[in-house]
C-alpha positions as CSV (number, residue, x, y, z in Angstrom):
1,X,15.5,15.1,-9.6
2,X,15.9,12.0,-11.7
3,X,14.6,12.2,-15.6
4,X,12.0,10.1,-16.4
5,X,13.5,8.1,-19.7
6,X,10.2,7.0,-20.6
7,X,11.5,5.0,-24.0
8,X,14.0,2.8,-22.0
9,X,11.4,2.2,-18.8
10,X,8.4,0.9,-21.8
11,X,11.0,-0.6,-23.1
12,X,11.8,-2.5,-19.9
13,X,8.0,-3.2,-19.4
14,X,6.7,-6.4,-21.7
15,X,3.6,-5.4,-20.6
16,X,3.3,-2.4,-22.8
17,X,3.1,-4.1,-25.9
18,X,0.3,-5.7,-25.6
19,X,-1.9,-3.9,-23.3
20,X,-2.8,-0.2,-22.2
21,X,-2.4,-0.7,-18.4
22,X,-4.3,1.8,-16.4
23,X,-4.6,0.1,-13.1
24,X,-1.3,0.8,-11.0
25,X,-3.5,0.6,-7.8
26,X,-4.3,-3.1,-8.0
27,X,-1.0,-4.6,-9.7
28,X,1.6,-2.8,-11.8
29,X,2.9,-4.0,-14.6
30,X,6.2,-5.5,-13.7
31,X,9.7,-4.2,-15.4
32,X,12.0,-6.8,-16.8
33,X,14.4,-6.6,-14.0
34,X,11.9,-7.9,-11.7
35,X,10.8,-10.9,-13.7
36,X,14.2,-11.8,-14.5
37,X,15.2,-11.7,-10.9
38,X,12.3,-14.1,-9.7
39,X,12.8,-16.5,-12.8
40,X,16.7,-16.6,-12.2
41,X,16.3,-17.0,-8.3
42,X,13.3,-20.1,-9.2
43,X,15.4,-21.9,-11.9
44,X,18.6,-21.8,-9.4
45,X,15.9,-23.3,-7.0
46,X,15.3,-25.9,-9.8
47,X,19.2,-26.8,-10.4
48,X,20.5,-27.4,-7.0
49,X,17.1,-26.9,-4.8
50,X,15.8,-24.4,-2.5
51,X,18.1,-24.4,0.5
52,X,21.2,-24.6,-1.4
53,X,19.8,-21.7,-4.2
54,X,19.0,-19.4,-0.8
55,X,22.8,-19.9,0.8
56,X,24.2,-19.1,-2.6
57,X,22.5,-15.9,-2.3
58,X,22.6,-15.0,1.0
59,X,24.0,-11.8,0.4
60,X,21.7,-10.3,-1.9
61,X,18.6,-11.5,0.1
62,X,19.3,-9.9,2.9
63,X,20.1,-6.9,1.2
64,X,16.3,-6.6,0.6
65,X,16.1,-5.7,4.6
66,X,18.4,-2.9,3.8
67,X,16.9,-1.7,0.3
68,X,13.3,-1.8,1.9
69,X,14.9,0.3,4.9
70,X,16.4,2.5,2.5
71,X,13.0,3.4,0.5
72,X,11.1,4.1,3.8
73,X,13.9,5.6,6.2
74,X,13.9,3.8,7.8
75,X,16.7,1.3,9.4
76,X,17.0,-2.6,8.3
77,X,16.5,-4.4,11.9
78,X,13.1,-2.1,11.8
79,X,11.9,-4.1,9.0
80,X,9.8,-7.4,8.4
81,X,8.8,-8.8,5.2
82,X,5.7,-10.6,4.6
83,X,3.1,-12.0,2.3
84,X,1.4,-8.8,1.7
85,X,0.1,-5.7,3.3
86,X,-2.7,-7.0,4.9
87,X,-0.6,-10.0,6.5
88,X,1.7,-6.6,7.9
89,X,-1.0,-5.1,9.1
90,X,-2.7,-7.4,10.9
91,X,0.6,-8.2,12.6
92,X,0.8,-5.0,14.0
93,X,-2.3,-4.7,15.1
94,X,-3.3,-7.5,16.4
95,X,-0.3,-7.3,18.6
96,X,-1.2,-4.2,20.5
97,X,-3.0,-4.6,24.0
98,X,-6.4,-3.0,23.6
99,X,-8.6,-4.1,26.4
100,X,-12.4,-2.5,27.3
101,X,-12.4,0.8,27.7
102,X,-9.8,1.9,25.5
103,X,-10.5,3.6,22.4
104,X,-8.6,3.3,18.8
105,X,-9.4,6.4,16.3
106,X,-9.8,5.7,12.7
107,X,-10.9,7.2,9.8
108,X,-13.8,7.8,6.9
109,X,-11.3,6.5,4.4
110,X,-10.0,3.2,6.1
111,X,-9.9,0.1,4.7
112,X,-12.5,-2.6,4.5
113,X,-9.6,-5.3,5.7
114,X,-8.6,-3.4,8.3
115,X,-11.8,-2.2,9.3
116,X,-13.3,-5.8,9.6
117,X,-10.1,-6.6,12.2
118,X,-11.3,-3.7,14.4
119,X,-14.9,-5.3,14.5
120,X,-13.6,-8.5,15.4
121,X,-11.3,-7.6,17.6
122,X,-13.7,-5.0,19.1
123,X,-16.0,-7.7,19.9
124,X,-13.8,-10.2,21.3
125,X,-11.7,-7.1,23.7
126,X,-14.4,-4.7,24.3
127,X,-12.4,-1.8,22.9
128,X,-14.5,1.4,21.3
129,X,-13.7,2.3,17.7
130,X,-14.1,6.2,16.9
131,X,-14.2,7.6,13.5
132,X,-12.4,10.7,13.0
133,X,-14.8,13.6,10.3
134,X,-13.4,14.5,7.4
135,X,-13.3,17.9,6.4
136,X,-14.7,19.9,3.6
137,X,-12.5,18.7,1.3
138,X,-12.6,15.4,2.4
139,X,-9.4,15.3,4.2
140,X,-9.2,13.9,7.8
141,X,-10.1,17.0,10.1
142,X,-7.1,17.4,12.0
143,X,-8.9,20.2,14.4
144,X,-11.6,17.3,15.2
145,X,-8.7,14.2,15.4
146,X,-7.2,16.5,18.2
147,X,-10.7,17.2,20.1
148,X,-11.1,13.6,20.2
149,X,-8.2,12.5,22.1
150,X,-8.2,11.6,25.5
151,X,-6.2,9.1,27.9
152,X,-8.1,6.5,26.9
153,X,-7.0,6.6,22.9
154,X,-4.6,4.1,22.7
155,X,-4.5,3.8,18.7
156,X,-4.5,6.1,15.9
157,X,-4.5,4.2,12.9
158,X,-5.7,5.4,9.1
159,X,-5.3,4.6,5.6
160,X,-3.1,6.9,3.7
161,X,-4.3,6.6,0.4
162,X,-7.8,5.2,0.2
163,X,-8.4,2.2,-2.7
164,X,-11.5,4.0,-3.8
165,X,-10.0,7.0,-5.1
166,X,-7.0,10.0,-5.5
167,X,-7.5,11.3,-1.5
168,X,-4.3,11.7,-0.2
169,X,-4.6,12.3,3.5
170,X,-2.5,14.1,5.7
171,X,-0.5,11.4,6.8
172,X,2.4,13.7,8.4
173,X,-0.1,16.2,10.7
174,X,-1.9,12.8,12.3
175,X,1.8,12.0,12.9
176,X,2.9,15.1,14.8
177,X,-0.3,14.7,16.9
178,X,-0.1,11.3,17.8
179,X,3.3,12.1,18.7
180,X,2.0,15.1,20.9
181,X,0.0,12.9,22.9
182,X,2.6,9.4,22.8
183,X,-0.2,7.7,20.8
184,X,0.8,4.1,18.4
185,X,0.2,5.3,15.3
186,X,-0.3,2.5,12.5
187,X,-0.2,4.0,8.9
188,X,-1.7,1.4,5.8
189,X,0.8,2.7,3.1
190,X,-0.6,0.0,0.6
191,X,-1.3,2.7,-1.8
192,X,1.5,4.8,-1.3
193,X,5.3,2.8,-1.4
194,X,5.7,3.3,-5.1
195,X,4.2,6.1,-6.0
196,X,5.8,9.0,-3.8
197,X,8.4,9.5,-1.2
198,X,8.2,8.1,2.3
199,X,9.9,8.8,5.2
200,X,9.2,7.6,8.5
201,X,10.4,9.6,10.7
202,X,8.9,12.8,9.0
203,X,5.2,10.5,9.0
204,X,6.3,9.8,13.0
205,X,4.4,6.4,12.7
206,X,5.3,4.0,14.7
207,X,4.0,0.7,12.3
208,X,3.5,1.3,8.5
209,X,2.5,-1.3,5.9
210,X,2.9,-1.5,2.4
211,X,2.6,-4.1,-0.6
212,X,4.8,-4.8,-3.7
213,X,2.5,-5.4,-6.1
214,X,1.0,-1.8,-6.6
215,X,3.0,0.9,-7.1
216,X,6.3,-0.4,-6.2
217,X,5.9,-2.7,-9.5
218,X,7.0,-5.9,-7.4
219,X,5.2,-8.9,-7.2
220,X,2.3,-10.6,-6.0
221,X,3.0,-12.3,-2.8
222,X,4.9,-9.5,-1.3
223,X,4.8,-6.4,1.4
224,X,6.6,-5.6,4.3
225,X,5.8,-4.4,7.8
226,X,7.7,-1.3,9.5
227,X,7.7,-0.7,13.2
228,X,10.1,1.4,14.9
229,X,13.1,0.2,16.9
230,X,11.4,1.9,20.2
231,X,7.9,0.2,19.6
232,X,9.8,-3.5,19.3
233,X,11.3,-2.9,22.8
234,X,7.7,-3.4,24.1
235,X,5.4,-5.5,21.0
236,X,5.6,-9.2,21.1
237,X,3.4,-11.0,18.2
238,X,0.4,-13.0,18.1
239,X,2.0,-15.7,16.7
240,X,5.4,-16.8,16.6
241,X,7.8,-19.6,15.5
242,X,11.1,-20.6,16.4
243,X,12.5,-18.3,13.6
244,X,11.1,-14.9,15.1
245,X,11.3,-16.4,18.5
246,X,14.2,-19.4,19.2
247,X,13.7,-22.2,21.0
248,X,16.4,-21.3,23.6
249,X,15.8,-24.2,26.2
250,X,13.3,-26.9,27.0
251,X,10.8,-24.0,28.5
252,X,11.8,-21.1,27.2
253,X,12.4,-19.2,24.2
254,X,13.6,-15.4,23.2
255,X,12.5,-13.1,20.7
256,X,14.5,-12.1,17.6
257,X,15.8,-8.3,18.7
258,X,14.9,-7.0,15.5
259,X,11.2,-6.8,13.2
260,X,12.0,-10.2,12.0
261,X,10.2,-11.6,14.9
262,X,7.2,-11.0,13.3
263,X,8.6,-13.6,10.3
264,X,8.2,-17.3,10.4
265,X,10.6,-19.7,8.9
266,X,8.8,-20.5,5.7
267,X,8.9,-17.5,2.5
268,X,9.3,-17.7,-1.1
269,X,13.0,-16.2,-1.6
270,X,12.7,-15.7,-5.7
271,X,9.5,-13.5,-4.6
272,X,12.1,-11.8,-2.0
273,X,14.7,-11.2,-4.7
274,X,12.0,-9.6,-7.2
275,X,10.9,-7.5,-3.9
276,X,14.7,-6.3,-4.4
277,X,14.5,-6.0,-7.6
278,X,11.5,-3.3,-7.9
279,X,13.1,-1.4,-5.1
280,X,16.5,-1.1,-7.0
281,X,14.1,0.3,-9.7
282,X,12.4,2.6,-8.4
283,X,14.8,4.1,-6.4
284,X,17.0,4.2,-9.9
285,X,14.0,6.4,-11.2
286,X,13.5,8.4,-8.4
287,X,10.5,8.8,-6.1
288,X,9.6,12.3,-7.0
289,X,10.0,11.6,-10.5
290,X,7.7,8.9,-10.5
291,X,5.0,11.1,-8.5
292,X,5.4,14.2,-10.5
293,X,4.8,12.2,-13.9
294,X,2.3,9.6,-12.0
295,X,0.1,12.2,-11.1
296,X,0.6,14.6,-14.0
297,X,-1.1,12.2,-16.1
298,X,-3.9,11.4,-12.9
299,X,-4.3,15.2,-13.4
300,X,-4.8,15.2,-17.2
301,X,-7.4,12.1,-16.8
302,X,-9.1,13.5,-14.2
303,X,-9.7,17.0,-16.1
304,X,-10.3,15.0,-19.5
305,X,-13.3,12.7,-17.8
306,X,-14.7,15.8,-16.3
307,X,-15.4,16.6,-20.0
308,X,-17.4,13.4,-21.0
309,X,-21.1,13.5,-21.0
310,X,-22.5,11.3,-18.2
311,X,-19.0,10.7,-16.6
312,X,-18.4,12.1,-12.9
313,X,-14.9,12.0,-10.7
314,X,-15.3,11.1,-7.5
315,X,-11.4,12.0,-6.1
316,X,-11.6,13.9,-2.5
317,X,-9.0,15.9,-1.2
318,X,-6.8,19.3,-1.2
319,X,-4.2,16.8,-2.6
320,X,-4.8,13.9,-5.3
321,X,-3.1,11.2,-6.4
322,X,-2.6,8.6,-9.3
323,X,-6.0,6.9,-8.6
324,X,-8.9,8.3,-10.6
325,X,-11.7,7.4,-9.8
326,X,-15.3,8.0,-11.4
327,X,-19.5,7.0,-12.1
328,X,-20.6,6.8,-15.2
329,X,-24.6,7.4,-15.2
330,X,-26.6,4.5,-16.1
331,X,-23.4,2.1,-17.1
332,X,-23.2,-1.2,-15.7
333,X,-19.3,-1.2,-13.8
334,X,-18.5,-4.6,-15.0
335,X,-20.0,-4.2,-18.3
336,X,-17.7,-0.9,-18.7
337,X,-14.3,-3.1,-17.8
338,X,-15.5,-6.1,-19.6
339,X,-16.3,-3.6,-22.6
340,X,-12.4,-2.2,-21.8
341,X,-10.8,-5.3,-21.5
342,X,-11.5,-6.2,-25.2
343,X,-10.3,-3.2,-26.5
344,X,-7.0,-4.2,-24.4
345,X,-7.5,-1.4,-21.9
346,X,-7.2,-2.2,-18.0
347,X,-8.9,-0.5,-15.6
348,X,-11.0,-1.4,-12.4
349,X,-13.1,-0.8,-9.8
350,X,-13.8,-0.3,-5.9
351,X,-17.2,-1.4,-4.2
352,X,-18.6,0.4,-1.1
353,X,-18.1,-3.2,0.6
354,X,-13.9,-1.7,0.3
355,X,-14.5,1.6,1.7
356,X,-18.2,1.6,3.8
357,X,-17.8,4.3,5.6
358,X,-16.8,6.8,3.1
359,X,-19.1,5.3,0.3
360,X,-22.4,5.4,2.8
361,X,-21.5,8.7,3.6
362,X,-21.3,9.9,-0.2
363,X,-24.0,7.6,-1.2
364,X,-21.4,5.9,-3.8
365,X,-22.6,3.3,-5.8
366,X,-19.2,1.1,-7.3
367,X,-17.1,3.5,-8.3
368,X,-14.5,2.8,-11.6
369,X,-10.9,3.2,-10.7
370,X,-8.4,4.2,-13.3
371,X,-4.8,4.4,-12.3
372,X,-2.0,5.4,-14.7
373,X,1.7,5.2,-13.5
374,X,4.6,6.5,-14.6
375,X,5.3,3.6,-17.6
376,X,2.0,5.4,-19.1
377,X,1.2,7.9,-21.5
378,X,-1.1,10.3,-22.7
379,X,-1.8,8.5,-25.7
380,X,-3.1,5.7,-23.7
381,X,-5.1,7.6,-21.9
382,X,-6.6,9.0,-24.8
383,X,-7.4,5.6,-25.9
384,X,-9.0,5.0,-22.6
385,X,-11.0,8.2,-23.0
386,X,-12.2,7.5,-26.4
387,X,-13.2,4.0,-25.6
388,X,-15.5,5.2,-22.8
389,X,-16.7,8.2,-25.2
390,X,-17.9,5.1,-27.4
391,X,-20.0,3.1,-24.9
């Protein structure tokens, strides 16, 4: 396992200097190598123009297919790169035949984006949308998930990692049952690329989608979309152009063979080349370093709240993550960041609007999110803490 040098990594993070960043779950702080790589790429743009700056470096722009492969295991032709998550996921999903009748299992944790698809789509296709209980701990109930399948589930999808707090669901177990039964399985990974290992082929998803901007310390304006080499045999998009699809003669056209289909013409490439960028980062790190010291200081915040008069976590699961998230009785949510923010600590929060199903279920009013990575410390935590022990 990688060391963490956590002197050269600050060091590499302008960020640092001039703010205690505790909210890796809505944008990370970039590192240095990132912002270099999208300024160089935009003032290359600026001296020769965009085509010309994008043929010059061919080479290391499509070596983001490859790196993106390499973080996921995935393989390069398997991947797409997009706007953002969202953009990925909607992709995938919207590209599946669901018709009336069939049924698509979801769970407490998912999404409010993806969520709001199913509904419209639902309405328009006559499709039934199940909810999968969560069990005591608040992990998806894999015993229940495997009740509930019949020959009419044509869709598992879940969120990994909810936005409203440290759950980490059992992502690999839904795997190896909708394997079992030859189910699609779409995995949101939004929270995840970044901040632990993933490998597709243990997860057995067939689609995963992720963003740069989180965890992975890329930049806004960035995600990806996996699908496996077996699922593009038979997915077409929802939308294409003659970049995923050429124009081959007067009435016809043929898709790209590889995930690229799902891209169109058009993308920022010094966006692209900080997309690379993070990746090389990261993976020069190391994923389980970054988890073990991610969550190591998740751990120490969460234990350190639990110790505050009026403040109350609100993290589910046998396993937690980097997001912490908590209530604190009779404090206004934006008042409390506002409060924050002019102290020069960052932190955020998640409304029931992101999460419905899991906030109605808990009764959760909006809950405050704080996320350190692994460019954190515990001294900024502790600045955190004894801000909030001051309101």
């Amino acid at each position: 396992m990688n060391e963490i040098d956590i002197d050269k990594i600050r060091a590499e993070t302008p960020g640092v200097m001039q703010t205690c960043h505790l909210l890796a779950s809505g944008s990370s702080l970039m590192p240095k190598p990132v912002v270099d790589a999208i300024i160089n790429h935009t003032l290359l743009e600026a001296s020769i123009g965009g085509y010309e700056a994008a043929d010059q470096q061919q080479v290391m722009l499509d070596a983001v297919y490859r790196k993106t492969a390499d973080l996921i295991g995935a393989m390069p032709q398997e991947i797409a790169l997009m706007e953002n998550a969202t953009v990925a996921w909607c992709h995938a999903f919207y590209s599946l035949p669901l018709s009336k009748g069939d049924r698509i299992i979801t769970c407490e944790a998912e999404y409010g984006a993806n969520y709001v698809a199913f509904l419209q789509r639902q309405k328009r296709d006559g499709f039934e949308i199940d909810v999968v209980p969560s069990d005591e701990s608040g992990s998806i109930d894999l015993s229940a998930l495997k009740e509930m399948i019949d020959d009419r589930v044509k869709l598992i999808a879940i969120t990994w990692i909810p936005t409203n707090g440290g759950l980490v669901n059992p992502a690999k177990a839904v795997g190896k049952i909708a394997k079992q039964y030859k189910i699609p399985y779409l995995l949101d990974a939004c929270q995840v690329v970044g901040q632990m290992p993933v490998d597709v082929a243990e997860l057995g998803c067939v689609f995963l989608t992720a963003t740069a901007r989180k965890f992975l310390r890329g930049p806004r304006g960035s995600g990806f979309l996996y699908i496996s080499k077996e699922r593009l045999k038979v997915t077409e998009p929802v939308m294409i152009d003659h970049f995923g699809a050429p124009w081959i003669s007067r009435n016809e056209y043929m898709l790209r063979s590889d995930a690229r289909r799902f891209e169109t013409w058009e993308n920022s490439y010094a966006i692209r080349a900080g997309l690379g960028a993070a990746i090389d980062y990261a993976e020069s790190i190391g994923l389980d370093a970054i988890q073990n010291r991610s969550w190591g200081l998740a751990n120490y915040l969460r234990d350190s709240l639990n110790e505050v008069p009026g403040i109350k976590t609100r993290d589910l699961g046998r396993e937690q993550c980097a997001i912490v998230s908590f209530t604190f009785d009779k404090r206004d949510p934006a008042s409390v960041i506002k409060t924050l923010q002019d102290k020069n600590i960052m932190i955020g929060a998640s409304s029931p609007s992101s999460t419905r199903l899991d906030a109605e279920k808990r009764n959760l009013p909006i809950v405050l999110r704080a996320v350190p990575h692994y460019y954190n410390t515990t001294h900024e935590i502790d600045q955190l803490l004894s801000a909030l022990k001051e309101l």
